[in-house]
C-alpha positions as CSV (number, residue, x, y, z in Angstrom):
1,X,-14.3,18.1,-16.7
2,X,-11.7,15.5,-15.4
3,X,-11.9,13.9,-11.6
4,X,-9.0,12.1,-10.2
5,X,-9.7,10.8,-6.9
6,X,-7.1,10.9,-4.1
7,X,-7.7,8.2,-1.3
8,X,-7.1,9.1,2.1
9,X,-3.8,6.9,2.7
10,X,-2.6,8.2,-0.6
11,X,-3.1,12.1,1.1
12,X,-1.3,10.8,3.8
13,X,1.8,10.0,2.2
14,X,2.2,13.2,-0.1
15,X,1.7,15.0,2.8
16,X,4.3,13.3,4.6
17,X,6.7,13.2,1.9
18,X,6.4,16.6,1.6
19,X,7.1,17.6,5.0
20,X,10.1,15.2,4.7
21,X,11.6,17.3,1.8
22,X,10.4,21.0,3.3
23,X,9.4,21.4,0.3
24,X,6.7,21.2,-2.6
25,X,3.1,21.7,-3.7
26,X,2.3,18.2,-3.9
27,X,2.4,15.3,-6.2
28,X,2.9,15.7,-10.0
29,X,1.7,12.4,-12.3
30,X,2.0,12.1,-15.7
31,X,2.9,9.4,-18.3
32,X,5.4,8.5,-20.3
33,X,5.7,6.3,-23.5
34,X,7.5,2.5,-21.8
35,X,7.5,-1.0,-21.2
36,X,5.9,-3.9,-23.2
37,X,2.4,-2.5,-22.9
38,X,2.7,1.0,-23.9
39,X,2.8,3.6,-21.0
40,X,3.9,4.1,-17.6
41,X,2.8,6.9,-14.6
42,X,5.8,9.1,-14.2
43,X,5.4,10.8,-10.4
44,X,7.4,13.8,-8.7
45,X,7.1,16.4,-6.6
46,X,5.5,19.8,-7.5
47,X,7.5,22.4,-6.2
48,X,5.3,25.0,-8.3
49,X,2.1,25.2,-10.4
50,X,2.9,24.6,-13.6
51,X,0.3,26.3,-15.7
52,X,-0.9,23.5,-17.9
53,X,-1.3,21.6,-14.9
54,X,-4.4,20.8,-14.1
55,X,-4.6,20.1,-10.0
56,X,-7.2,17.9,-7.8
57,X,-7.1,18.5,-4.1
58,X,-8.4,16.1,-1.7
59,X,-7.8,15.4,2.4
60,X,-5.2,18.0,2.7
61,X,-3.4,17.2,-0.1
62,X,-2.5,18.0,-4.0
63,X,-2.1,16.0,-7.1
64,X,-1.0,17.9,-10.6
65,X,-1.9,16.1,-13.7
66,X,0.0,17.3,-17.1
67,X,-1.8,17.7,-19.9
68,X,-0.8,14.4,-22.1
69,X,-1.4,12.3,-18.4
70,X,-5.0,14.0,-18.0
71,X,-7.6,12.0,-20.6
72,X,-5.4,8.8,-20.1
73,X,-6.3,9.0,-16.0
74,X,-9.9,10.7,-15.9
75,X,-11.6,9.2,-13.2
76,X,-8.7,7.4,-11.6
77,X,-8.1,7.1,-8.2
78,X,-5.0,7.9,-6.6
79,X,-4.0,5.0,-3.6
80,X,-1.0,4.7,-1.3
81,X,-1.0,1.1,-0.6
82,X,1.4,-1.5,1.7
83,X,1.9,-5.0,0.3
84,X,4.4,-6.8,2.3
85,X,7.7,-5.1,2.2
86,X,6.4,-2.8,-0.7
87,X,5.0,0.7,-0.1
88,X,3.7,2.6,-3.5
89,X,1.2,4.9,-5.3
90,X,-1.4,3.0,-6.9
91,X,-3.6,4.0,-9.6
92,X,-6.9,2.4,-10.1
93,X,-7.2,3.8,-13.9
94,X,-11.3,2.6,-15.3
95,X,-8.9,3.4,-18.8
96,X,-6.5,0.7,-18.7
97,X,-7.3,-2.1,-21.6
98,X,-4.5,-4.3,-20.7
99,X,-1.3,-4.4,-18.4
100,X,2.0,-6.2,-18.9
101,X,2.7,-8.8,-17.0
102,X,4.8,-7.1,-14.2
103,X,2.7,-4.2,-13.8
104,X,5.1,-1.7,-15.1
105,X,3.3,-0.6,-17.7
106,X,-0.4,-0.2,-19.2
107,X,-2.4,0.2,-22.9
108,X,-5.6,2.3,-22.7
């Protein structure tokens, strides 16, 4: 069976983004052919259960892997981080062979 770990901070935020919108399940993740190093995470909200989804729950809060997303981000870990200005989702992905340069994308 899969895992995805979801960090605390990273609960945090889908939380609060949620409550922002009035909205939503909780976060959907998936990937998407892209950049110079083959794939990139694709995220948005998950206003409903999709039934191929397969769904972690952690602090209080849900993440919704798609099916093509799920064996590239098995045992991931799901971060909301704050560099500086910057404020994102990080993935800590034990898959990833290589990353481009600017961090947009990743080969597994």
């Amino acid at each position: 069976m899969a895992t995805l770990n979801i960090t605390t901070a990273a609960a945090k935020q889908i939380q609060h983004v949620l409550a922002e919108r009035g909205q939503g399940l909780g976060l959907r993740v998936s990937v998407k052919p892209s950049g110079c190093s083959g794939y990139s995470y694709v995220l948005d909200f998950a206003d409903e259960a999709d039934p191929d989804d397969v769904s972690f729950e952690a602090h209080g809060a849900q993440v919704f892997v798609t099916p093509n997303a799920l064996e590239m981000l098995d045992g991931s870990e799901v971060d909301f981080v704050n560099e500086g200005l910057n404020r994102f989702f990080r993935f800590n992905n034990p898959n990833v062979k290589d990353e481009c340069g600017c961090g947009e994308s990743f080969t597994v």
